[in-house]
Backbone as numpy.savetxt, mean C-alpha at the origin, in Angstrom:
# Nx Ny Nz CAx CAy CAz Cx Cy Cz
17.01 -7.54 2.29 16.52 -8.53 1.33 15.71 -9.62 2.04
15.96 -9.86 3.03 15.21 -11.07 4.06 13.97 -10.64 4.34
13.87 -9.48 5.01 12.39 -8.79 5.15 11.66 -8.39 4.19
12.51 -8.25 2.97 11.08 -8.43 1.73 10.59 -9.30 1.13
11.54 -10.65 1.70 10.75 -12.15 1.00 10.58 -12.68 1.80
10.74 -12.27 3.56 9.95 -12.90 4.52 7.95 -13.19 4.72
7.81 -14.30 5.17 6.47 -14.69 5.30 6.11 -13.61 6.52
5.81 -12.19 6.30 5.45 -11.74 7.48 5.45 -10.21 6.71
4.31 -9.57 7.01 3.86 -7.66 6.60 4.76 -6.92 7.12
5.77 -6.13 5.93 6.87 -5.59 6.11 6.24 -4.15 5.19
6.43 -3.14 5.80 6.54 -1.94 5.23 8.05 -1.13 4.80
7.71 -0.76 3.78 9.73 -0.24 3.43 9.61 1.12 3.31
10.60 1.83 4.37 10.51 3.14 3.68 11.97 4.05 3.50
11.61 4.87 2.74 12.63 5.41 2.32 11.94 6.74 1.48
13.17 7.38 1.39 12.89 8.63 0.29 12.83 8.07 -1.18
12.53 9.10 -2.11 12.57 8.87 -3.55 14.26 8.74 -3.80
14.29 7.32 -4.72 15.38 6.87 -5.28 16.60 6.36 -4.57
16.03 5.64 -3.36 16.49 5.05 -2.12 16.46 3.48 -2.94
15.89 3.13 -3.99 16.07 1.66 -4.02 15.34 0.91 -3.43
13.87 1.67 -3.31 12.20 0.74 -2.68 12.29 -0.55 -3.76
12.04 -0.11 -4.90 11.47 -0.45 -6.34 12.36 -1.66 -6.23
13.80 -1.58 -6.58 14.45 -2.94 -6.90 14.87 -3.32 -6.05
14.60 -3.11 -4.28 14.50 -4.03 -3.54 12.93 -5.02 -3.50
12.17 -4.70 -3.45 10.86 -5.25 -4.29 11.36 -5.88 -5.19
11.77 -5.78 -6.21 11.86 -6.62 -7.75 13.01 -7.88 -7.61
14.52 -7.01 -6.68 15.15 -8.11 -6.37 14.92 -9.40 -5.50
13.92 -8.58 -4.77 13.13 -9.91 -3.52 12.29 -11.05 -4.03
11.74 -10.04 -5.10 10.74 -11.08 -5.99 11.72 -12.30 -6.55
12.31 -11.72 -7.36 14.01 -12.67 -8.13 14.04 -13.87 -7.49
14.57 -13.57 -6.21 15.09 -14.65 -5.15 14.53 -15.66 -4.53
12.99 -15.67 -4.93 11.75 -16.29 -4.17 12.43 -18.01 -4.14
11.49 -18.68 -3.64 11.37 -20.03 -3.77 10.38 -20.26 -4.88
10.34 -21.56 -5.14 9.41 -21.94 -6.07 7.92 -21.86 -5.42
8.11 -22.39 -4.33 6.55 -22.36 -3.48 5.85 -21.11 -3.09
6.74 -19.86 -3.41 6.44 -18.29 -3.49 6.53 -17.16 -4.33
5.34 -16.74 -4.35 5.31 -15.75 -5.55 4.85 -14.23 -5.54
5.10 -13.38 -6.06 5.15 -12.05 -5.91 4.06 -11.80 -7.20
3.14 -10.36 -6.72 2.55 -10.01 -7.48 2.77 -8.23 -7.28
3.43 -7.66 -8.30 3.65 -6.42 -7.91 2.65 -5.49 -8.19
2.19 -3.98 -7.39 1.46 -3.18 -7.80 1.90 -2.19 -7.45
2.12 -0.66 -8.63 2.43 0.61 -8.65 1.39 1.43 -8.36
1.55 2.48 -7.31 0.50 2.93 -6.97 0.30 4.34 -8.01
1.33 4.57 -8.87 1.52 5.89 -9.22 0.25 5.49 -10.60
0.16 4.27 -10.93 -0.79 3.92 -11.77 -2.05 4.37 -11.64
-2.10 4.18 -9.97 -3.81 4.64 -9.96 -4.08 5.90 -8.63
-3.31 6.96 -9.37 -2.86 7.58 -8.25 -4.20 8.96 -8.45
-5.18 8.55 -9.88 -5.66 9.39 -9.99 -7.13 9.17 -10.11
-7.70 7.86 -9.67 -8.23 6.99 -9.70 -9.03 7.76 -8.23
-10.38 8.12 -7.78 -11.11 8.18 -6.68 -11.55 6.91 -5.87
-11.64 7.68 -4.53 -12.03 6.25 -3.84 -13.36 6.19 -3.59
-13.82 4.79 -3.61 -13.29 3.44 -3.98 -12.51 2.53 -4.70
-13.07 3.65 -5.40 -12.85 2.92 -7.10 -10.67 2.52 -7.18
-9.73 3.49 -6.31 -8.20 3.29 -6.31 -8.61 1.63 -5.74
-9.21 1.58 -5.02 -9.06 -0.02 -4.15 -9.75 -0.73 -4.82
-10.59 -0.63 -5.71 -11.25 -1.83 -6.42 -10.53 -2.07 -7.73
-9.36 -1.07 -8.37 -8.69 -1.22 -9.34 -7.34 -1.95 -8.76
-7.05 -1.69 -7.59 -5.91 -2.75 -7.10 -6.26 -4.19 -6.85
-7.52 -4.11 -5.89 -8.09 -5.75 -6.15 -8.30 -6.42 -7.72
-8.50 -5.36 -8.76 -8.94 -5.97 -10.05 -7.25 -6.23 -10.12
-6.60 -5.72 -10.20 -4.88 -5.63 -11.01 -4.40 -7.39 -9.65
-4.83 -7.86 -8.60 -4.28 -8.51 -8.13 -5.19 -9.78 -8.30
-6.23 -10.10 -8.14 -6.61 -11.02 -9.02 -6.71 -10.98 -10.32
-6.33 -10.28 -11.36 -6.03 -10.33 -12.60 -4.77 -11.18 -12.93
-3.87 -10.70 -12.15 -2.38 -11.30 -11.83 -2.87 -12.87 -11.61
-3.52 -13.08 -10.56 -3.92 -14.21 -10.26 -4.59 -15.80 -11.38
-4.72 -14.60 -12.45 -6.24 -15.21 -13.50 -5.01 -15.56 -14.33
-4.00 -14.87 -14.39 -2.72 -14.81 -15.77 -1.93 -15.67 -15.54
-2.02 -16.01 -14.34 -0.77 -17.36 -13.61 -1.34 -18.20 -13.10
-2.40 -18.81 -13.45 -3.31 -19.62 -12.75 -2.94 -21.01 -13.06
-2.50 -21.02 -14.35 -2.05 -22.47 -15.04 -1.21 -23.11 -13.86
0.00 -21.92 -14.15 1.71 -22.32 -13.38 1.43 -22.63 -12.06
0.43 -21.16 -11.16 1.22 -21.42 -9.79 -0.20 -21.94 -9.08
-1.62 -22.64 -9.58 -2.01 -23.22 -9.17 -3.12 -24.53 -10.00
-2.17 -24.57 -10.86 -2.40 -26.07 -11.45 -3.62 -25.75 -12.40
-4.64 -27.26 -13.09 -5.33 -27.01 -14.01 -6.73 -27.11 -13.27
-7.56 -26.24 -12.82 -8.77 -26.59 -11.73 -9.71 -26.19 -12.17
-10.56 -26.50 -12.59 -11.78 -25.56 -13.53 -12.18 -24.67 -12.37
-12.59 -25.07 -11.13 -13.07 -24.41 -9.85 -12.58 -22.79 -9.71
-10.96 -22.76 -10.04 -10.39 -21.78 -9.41 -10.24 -21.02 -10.40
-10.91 -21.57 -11.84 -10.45 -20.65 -12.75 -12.11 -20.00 -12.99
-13.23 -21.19 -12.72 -14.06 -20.14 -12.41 -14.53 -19.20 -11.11
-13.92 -19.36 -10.46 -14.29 -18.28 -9.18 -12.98 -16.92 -9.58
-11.75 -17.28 -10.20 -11.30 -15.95 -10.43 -12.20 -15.76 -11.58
-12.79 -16.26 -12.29 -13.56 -15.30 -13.51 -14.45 -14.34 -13.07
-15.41 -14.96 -12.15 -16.43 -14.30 -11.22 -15.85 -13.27 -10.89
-15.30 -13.15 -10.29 -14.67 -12.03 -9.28 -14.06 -11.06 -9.92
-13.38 -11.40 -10.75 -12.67 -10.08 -11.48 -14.10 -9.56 -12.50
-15.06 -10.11 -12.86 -16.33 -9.45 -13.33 -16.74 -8.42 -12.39
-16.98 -9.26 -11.37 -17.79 -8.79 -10.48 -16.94 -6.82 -10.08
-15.21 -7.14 -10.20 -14.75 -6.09 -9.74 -14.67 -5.08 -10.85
-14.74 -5.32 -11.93 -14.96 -4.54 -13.13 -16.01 -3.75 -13.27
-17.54 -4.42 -12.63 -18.62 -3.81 -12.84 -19.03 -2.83 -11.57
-18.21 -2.94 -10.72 -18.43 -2.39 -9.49 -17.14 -0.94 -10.29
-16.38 -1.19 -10.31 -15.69 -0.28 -10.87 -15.97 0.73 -11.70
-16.95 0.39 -12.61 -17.44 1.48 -13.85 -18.91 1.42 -12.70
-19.25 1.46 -11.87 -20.42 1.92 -11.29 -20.74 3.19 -11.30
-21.86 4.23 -11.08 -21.31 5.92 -10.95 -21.31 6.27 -9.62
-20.50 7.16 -9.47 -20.24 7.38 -7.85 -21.06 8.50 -7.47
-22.68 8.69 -7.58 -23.45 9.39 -7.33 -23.49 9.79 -5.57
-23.03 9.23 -4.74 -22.74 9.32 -3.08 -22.06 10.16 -3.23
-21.46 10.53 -3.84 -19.92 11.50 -3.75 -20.33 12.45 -4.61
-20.86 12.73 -5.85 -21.37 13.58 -6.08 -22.31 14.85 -5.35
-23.45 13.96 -4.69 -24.15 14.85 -3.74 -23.41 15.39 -2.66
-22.25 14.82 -2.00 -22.02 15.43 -0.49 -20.45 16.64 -1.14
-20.63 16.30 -2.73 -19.52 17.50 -3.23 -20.46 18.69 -3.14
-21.82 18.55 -3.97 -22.47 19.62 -3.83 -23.23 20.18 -2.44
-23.33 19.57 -1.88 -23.51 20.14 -0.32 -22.46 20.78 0.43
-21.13 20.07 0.03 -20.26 21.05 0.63 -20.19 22.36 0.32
-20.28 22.39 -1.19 -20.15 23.83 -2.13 -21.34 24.58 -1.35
-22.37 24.00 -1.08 -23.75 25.16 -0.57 -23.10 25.05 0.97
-22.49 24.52 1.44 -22.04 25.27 3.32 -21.06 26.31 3.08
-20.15 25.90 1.81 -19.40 26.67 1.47 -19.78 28.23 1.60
-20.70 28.05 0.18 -20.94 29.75 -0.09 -21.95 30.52 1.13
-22.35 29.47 2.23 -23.10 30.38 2.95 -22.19 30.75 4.03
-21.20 30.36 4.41 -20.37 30.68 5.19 -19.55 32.18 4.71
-19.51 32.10 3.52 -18.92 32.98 2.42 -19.77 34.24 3.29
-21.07 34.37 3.55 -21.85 35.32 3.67 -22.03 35.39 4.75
-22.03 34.31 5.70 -21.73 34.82 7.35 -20.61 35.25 7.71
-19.31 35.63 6.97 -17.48 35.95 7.23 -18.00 37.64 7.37
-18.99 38.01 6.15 -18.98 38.93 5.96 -20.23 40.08 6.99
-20.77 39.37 7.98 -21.38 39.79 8.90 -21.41 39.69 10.39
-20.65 38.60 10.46 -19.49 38.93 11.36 -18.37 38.87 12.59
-18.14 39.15 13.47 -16.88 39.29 13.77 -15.99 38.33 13.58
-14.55 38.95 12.80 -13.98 37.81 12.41 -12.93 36.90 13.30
-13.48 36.92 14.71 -12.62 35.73 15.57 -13.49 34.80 15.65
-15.26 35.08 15.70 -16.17 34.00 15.23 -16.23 33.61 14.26
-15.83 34.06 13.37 -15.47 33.39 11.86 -15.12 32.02 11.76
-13.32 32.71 12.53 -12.46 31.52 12.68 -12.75 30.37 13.70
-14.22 30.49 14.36 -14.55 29.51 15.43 -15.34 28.75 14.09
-16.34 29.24 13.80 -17.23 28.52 12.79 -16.82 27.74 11.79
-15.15 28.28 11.29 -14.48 28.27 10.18 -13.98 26.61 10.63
-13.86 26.95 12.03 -12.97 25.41 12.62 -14.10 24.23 12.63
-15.28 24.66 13.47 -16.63 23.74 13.36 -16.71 23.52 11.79
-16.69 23.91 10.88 -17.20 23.43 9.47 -16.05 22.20 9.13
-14.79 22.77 9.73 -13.76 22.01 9.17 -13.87 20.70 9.62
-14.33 20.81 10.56 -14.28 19.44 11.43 -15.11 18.52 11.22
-16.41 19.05 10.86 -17.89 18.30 10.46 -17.51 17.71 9.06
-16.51 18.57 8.00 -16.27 18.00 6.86 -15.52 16.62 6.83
-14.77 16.90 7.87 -13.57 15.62 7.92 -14.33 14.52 8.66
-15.30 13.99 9.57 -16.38 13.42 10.02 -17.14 12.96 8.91
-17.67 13.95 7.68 -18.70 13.66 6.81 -17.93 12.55 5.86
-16.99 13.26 5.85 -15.86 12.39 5.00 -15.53 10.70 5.01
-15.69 11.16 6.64 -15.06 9.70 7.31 -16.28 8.72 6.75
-17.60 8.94 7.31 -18.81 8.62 6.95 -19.18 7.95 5.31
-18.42 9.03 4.73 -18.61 8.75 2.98 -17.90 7.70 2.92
-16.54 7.64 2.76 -15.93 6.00 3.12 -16.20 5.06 3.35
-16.51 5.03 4.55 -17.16 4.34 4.90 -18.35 2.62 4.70
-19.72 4.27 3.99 -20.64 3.80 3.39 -20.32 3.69 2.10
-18.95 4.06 1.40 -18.74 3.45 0.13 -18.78 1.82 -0.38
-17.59 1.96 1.30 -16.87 0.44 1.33 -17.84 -0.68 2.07
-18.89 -0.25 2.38 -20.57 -1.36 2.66 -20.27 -2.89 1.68
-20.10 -2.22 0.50 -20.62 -3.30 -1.02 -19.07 -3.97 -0.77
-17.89 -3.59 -0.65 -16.48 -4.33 -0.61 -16.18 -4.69 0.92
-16.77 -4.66 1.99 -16.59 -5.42 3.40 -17.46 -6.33 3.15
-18.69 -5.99 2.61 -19.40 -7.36 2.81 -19.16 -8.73 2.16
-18.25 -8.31 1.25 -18.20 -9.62 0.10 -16.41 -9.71 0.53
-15.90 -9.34 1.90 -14.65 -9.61 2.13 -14.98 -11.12 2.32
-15.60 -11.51 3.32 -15.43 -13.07 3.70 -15.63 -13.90 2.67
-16.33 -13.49 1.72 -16.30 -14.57 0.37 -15.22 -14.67 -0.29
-14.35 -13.14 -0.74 -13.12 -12.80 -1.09 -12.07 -13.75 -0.14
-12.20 -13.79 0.56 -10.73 -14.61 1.89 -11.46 -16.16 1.54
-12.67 -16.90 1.34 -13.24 -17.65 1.43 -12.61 -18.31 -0.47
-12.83 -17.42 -1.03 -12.14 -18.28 -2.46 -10.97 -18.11 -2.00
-10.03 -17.15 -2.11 -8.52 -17.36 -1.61 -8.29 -18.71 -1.38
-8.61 -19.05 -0.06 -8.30 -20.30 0.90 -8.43 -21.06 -0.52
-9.69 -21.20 -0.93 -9.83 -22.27 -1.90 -8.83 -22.48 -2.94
-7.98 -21.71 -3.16 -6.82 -21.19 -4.31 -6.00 -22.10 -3.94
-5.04 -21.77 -2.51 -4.18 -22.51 -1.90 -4.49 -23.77 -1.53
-6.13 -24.16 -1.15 -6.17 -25.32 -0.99 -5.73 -26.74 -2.33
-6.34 -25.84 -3.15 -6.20 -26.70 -4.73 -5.18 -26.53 -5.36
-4.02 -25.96 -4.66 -2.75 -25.73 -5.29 -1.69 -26.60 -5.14
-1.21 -26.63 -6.70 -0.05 -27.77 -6.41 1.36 -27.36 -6.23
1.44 -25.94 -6.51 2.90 -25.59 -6.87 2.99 -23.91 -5.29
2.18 -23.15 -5.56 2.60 -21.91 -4.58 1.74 -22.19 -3.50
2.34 -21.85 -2.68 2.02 -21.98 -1.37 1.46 -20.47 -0.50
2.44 -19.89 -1.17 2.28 -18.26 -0.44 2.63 -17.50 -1.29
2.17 -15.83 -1.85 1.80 -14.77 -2.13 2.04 -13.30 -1.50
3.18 -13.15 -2.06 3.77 -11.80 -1.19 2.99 -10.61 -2.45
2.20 -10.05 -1.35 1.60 -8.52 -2.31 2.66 -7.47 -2.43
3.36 -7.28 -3.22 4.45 -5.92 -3.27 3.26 -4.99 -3.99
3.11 -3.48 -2.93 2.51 -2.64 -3.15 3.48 -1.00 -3.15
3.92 -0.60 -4.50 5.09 -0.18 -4.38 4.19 1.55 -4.40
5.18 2.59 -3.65 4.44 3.87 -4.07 3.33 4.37 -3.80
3.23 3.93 -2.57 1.94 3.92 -1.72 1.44 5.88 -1.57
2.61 6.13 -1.45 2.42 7.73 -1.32 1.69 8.63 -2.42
1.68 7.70 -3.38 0.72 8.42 -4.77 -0.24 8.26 -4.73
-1.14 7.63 -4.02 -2.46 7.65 -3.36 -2.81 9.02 -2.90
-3.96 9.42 -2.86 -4.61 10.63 -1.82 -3.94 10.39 0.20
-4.11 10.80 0.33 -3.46 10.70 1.90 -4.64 10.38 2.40
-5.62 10.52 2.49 -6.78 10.66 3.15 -7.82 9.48 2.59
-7.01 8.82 1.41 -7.41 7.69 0.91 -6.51 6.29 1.77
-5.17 6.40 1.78 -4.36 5.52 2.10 -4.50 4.68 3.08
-4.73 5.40 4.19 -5.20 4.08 5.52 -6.42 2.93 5.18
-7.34 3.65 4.01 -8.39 2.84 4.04 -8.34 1.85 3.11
-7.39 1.71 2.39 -6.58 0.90 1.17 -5.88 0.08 1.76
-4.79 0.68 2.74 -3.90 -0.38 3.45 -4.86 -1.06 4.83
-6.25 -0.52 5.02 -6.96 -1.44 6.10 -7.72 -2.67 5.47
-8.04 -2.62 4.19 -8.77 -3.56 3.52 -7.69 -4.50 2.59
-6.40 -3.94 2.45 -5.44 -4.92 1.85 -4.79 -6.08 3.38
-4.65 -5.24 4.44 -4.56 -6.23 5.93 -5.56 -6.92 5.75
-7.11 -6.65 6.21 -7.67 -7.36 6.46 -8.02 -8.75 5.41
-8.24 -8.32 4.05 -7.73 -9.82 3.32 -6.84 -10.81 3.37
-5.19 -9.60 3.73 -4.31 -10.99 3.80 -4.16 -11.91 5.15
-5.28 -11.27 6.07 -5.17 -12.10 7.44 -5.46 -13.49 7.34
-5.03 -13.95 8.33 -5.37 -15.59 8.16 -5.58 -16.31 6.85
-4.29 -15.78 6.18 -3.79 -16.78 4.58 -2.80 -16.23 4.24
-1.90 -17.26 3.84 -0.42 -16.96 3.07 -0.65 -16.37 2.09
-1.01 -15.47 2.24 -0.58 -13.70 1.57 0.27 -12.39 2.47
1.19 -11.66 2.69 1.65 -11.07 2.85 2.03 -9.64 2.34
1.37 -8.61 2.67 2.17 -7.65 1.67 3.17 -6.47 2.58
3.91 -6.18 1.40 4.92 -5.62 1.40 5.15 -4.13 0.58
5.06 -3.46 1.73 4.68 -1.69 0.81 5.72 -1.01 1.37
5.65 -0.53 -0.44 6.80 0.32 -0.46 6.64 1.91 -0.37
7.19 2.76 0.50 6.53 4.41 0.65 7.88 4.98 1.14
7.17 6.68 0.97 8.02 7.91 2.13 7.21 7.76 3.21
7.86 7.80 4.59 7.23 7.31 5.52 6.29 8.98 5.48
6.94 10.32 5.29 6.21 11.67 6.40 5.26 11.65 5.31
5.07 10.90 3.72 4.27 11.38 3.29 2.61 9.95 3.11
2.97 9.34 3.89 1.96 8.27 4.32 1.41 8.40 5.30
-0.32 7.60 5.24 -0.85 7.67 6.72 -1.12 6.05 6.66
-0.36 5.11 7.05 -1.17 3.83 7.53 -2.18 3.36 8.24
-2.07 3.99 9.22 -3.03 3.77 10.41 -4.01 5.25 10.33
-4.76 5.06 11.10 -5.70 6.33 11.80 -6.65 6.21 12.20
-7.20 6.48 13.01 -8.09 6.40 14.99 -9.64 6.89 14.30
-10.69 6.52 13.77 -11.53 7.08 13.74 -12.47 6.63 14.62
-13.35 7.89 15.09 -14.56 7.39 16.09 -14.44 6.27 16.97
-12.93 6.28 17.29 -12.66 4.51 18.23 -12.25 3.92 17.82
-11.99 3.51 16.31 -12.32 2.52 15.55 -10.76 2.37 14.81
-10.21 1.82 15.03 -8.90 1.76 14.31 -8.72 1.75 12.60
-8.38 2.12 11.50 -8.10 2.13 10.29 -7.01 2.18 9.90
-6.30 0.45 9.39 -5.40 0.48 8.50 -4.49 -0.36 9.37
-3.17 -0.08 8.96 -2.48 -1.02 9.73 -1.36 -0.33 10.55
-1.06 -1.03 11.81 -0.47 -0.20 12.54 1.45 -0.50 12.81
2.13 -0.13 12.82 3.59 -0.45 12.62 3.75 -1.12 14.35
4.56 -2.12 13.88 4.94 -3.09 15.00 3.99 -4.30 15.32
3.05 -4.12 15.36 1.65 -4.58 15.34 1.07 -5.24 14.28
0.88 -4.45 13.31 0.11 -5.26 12.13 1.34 -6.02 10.61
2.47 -4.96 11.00 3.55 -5.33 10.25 4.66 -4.38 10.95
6.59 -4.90 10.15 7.24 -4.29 10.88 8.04 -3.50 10.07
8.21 -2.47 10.08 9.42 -1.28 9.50 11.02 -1.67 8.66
10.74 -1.68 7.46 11.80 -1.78 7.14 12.51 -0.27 6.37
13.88 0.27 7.22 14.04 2.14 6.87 15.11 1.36 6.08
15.48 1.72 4.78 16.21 1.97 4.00 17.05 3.11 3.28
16.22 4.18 4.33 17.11 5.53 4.12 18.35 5.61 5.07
19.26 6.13 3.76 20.29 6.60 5.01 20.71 8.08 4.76
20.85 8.55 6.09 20.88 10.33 6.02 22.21 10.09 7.09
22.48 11.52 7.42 23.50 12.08 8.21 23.10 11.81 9.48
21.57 11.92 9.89 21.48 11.99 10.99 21.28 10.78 11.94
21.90 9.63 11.33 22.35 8.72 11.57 23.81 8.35 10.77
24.85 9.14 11.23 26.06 9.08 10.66 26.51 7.87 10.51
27.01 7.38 12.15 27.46 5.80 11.58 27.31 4.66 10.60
25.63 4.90 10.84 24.96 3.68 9.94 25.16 3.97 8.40
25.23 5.78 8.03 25.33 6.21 6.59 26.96 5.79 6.30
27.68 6.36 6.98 29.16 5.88 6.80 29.62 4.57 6.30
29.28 3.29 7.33 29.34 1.98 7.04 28.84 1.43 5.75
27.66 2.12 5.60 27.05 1.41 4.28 28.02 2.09 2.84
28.35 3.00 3.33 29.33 3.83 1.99 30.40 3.06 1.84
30.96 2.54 3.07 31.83 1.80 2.86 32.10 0.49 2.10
30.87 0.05 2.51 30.66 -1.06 2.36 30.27 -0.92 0.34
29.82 -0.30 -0.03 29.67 0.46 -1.83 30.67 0.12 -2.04
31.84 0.88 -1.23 32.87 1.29 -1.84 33.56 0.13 -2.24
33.77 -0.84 -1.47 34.97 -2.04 -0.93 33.75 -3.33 -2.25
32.21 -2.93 -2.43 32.21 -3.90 -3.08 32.83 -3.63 -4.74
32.31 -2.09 -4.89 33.14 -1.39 -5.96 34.69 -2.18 -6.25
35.29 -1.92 -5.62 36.80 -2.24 -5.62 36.67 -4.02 -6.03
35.96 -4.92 -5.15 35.79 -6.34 -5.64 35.46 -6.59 -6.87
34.71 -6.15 -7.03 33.77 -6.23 -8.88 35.16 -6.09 -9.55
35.69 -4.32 -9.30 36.71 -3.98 -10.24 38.23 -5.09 -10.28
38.46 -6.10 -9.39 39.10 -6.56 -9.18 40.48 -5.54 -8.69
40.67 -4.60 -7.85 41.10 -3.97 -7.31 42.22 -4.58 -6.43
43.29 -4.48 -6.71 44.52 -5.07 -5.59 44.99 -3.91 -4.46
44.07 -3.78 -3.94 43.96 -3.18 -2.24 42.97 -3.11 -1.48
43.26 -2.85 -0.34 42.52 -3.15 0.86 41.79 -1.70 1.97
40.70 -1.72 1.48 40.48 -0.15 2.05 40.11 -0.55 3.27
40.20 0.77 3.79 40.17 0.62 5.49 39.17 2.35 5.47
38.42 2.23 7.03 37.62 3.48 6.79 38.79 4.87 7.52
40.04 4.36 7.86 41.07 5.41 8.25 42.08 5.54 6.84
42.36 4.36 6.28 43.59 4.52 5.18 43.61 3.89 4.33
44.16 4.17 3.17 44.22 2.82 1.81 45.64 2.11 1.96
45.07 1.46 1.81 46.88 0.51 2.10 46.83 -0.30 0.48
48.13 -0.13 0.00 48.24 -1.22 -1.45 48.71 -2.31 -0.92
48.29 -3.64 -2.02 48.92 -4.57 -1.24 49.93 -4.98 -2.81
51.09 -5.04 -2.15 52.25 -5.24 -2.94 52.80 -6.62 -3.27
């Protein structure tokens, strides 16, 4: 509970129905007045292409922002017109057409089918050499497409961090902004690092914080392109919070059962005293 309402980038992971969700919701609960939570489900926009998954989370978090503007940063005409701006601005970028991505779909389809016709002439251990070169140039082209998607949303980051500041500066009541980003794994995989590199790089240098909730084997946070680091890296950019408990950490699964159990028994108002060797009544 401390590391999800701590001032500091905490990742949570766990399996499905480990209790991500209402540790998130309970963390939110507990806040101070000077801190506030803005939650986002990723399963919402899990079907959503990229860019467009990351420009619908920036719209859903300054939207949040536009809806609580009264409470958690007073009456400012300033801040209520720069969130107006911006959530326009992310709306229209949003319904944009994603004609970049269109063309390099249909170019793949034409390497596709000509490869189709070199398998069949021949030998098939060069196949599987060519088969590997195509694969590789795709995942490169890929990287590239990204990339040059995210041109129009890096460049207008420093203005984005630049109103922020202005938010907190003119604020009378919150101070800091924990992003709960729950379900990170319903994203594309191959989308995710580049979502969680542009949600870091906003909340740097300003009391914003976020806090994502995932399965760790089915996430990529980080990843190494061309040199170039993408996303955020564990220990480093934020720190691990495991909430799973399995067998293969017996002790730690044991204790916590125990610990169920004995609060079980308190609630129930229970007159005995469990022990993890024996039940003893107390008479």
């Amino acid at each position: 509970m401390e590391d999800a309402s701590a001032k500091q980038n905490h990742t949570i992971f766990a399996r499905r129905g480990c209790g991500k969700t209402l540790l998130l919701h309970a963390s939110a609960a507990a806040l101070g007045n000077d801190v506030r939570a803005i939650y986002l489900n990723c399963e919402d926009f899990k079907r959503h292409s990229f860019p467009n998954v990351l420009i619908v989370i920036l719209h859903t978090l300054f939207s949040d922002l536009e809806a609580n503007l009264t409470g958690w940063f007073g009456r400012k005409a300033q801040t209520r017109r720069l969130l107006a701006e911006i959530t326009k601005k992310l709306k229209a970028m949003q319904h944009q057409p994603d004609e970049v991505e269109e063309a390099v779909k249909q170019t793949s389809g034409a390497e596709q089918g000509s490869g189709a016709s070199l398998e069949a002439a021949v030998h098939a251990a060069k196949v599987g050499v060519n088969a590997s070169r195509k694969e590789k140039s795709e995942v490169e082209r890929a990287f590239k497409h990204h990339r040059e998607k995210l041109r129009d949303l890096d460049h207008w980051l420093p203005e984005l961090k630049k109103n922020l500041r202005t938010f907190f500066e003119l604020s009378t009541n919150v101070r800091t902004i924990l992003l709960q980003i729950d379900d990170l794994y319903h994203l594309k995989r191959a989308d995710q690092a580049f979502v969680v590199d542009y949600i870091h790089r906003l909340c740097k240098d300003l009391p914003i914080f976020f806090k994502i909730a995932t399965m760790r084997h089915a996430s990529t946070l980080f990843a190494d392109r061309e040199g170039q680091p993408i996303g955020a890296q564990e220990r480093h950019d934020f720190q691990p919070v495991n909430i799973d408990y399995t067998f293969s950490d017996f002790n730690r699964t044991s204790s916590l059962n125990w610990q169920i159990l004995r609060e079980y028994g308190r609630q129930a108002d229970l007159a005995r005293s469990i022990h993890e060797s024996t039940v003893v009544l107390d008479v």
